[in-house]
RODO-2510 file (C-alpha; in nm, 4 decimals, decimal comma):
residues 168
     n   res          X          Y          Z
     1     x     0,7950    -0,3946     1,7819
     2     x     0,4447    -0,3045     1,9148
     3     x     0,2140    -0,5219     2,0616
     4     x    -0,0424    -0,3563     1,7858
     5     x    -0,2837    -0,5750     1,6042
     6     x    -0,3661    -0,4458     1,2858
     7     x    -0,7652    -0,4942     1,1607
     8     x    -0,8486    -0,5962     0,8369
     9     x    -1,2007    -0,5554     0,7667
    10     x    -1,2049    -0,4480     0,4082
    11     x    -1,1043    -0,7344     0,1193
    12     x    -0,9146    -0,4794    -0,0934
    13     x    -0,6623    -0,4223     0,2349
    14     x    -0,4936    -0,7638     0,1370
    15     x    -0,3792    -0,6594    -0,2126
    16     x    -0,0983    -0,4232    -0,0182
    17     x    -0,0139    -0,6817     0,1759
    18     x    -0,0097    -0,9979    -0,0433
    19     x     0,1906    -0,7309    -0,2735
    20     x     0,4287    -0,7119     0,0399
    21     x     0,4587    -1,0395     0,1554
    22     x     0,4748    -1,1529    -0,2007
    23     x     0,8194    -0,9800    -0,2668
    24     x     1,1782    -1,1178    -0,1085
    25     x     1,2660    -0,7374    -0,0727
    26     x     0,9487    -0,6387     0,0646
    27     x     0,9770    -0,8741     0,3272
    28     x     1,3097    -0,7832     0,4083
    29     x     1,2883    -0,4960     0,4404
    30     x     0,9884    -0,5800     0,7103
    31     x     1,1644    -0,7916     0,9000
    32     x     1,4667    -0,5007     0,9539
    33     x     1,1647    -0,2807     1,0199
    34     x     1,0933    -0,5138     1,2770
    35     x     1,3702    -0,5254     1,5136
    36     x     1,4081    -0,1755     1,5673
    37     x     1,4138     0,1883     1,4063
    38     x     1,5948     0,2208     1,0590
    39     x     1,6522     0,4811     0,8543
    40     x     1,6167     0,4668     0,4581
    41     x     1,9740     0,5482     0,4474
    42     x     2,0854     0,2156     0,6905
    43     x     1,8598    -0,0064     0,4988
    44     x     2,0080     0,0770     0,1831
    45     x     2,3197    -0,0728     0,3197
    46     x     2,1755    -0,3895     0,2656
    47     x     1,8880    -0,3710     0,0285
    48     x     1,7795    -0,2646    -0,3040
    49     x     1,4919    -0,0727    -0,3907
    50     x     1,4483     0,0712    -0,0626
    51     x     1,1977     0,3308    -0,1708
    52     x     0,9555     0,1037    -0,3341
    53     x     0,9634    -0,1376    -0,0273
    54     x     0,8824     0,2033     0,2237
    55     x     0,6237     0,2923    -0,0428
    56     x     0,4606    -0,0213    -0,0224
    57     x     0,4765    -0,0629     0,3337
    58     x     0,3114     0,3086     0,4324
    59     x     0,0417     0,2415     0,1613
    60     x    -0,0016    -0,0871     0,3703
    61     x    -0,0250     0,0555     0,6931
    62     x     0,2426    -0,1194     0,7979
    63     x     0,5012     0,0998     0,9222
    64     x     0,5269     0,4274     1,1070
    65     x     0,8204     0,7020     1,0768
    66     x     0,9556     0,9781     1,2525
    67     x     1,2350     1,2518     1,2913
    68     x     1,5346     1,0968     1,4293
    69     x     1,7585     1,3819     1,6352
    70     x     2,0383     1,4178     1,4555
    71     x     2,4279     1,5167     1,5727
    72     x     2,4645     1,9151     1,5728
    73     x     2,5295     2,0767     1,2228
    74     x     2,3735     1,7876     1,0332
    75     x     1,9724     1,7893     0,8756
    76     x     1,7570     1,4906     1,0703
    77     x     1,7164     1,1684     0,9243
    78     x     1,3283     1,0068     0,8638
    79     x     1,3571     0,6941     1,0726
    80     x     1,0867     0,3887     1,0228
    81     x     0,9380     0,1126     1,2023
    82     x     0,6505    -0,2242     1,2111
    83     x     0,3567    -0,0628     1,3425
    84     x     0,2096    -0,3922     1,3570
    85     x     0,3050    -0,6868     1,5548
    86     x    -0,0195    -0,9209     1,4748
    87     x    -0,3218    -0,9327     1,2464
    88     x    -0,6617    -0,9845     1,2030
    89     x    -0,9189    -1,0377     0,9653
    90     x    -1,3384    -0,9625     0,9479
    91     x    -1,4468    -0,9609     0,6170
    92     x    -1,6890    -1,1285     0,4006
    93     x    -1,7057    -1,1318     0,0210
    94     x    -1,8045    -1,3340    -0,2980
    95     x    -1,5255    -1,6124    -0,3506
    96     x    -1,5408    -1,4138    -0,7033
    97     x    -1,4454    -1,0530    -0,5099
    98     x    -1,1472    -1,2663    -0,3483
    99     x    -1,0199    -1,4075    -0,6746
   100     x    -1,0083    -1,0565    -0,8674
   101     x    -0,8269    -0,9236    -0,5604
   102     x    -0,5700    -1,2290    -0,5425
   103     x    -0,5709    -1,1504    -0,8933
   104     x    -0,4849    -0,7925    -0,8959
   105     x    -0,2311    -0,8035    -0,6239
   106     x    -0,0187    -1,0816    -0,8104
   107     x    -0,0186    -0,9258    -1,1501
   108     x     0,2501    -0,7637    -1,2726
   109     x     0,2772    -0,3990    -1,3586
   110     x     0,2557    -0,3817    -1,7071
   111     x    -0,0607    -0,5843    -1,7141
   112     x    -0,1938    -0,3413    -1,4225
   113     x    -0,0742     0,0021    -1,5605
   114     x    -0,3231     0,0661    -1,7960
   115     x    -0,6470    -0,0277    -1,5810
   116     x    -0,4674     0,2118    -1,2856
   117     x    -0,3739     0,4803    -1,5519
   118     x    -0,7771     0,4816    -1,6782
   119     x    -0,8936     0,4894    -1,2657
   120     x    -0,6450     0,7893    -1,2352
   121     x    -0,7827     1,0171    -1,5111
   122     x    -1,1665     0,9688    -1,4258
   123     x    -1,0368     1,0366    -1,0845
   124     x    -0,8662     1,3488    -1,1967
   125     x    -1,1887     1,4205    -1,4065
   126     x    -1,4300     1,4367    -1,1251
   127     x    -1,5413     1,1086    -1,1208
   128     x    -1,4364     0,9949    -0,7622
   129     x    -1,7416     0,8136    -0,6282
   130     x    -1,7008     0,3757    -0,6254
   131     x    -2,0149     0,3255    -0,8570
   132     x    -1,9477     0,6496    -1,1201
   133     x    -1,6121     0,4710    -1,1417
   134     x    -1,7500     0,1178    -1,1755
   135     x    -1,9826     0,2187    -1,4682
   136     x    -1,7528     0,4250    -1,5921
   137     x    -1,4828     0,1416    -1,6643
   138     x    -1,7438    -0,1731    -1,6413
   139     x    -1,5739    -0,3396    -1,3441
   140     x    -1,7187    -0,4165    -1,0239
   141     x    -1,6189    -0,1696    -0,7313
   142     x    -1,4225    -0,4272    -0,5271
   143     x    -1,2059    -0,4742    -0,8500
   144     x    -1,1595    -0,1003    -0,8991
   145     x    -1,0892    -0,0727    -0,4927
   146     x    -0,8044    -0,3659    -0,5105
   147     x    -0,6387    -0,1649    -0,8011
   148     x    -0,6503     0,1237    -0,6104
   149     x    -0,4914     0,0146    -0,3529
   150     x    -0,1958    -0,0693    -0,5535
   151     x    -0,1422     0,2507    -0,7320
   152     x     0,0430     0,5151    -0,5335
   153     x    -0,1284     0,8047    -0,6659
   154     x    -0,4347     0,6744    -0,5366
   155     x    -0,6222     0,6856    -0,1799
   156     x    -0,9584     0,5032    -0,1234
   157     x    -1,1582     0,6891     0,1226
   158     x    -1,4705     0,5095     0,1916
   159     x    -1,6627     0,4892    -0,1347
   160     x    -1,4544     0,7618    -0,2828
   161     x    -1,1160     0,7667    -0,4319
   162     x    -0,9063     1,0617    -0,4078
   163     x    -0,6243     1,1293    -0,6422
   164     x    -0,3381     1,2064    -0,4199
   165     x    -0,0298     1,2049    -0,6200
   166     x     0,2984     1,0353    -0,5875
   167     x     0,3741     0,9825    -0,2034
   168     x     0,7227     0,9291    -0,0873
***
């Protein structure tokens, strides 16, 4: 693992990574990450829901990948690792901010979909900028950036959001 530490200086960052650390799978599939480089098809040896867990993990920031050379005759194999061996976090926010964030990343899906569903379509529709969308849907932008965060269709750029479609 690198001796990387990875910088957390916006709030909405820790609803990836509370959704990570949250999960026995997600974790799991970390700590494999961890020891050395694995590829999808290895981990699904002993996990389930590989796919989600590497979903989860890019959107985090958490992992890196790469082309692993494969035997002569056969197609290469996408290989992953922890970027990250260490942390740290430099942010300020309302103890309000934090909660709807906590919130957000331990909700389920169901009670999620909708809210990331409505984000996508004014996204879609032109409306991309953090305080278009916050009128828009009458939540406050941290809210709308933690909720981003989670959906994988989404990228927050700044104080934009860009609709980027389903990632692997």
């Amino acid at each position: 693992m690198g001796k990387r530490i990875r910088l957390i200086n916006d709030p909405s960052d820790l609803v990836p990574l509370l959704r990570t650390f949250g999960s026995r799978t997600h974790k799991s599939v970390f700590d494999d990450l961890s020891n050395e480089w694995v590829t999808k098809a290895e981990l699904e040896v002993n996990h389930s829901d590989v796919l989600s867990s590497i979903a989860i993990l890019t959107k985090s920031g958490l992992i890196e990948s790469r082309w692993r050379m494969p035997e002569p005759g056969e197609t290469p194999d996408k290989e992953y690792h922890v970027s990250y061996s260490k942390a740290q976090a430099n942010f300020q926010c309302t103890i309000e901010d934090l909660s709807d964030l906590i919130m957000m990343a331990f909700k389920n899906d169901d009670s999620t979909y909708e809210f990331i569903e409505a984000i996508e379509r004014e996204v879609k529709n032109g409306n991309q900028s953090m305080t278009g969308l916050s009128r828009a849907l009458d939540k406050n932008p941290m809210y709308i950036r933690g909720a981003a965060k989670r959906s994988p269709n989404l990228s927050v750029k700044g104080q934009r959001i860009e609709y980027v479609g389903a990632e692997e």
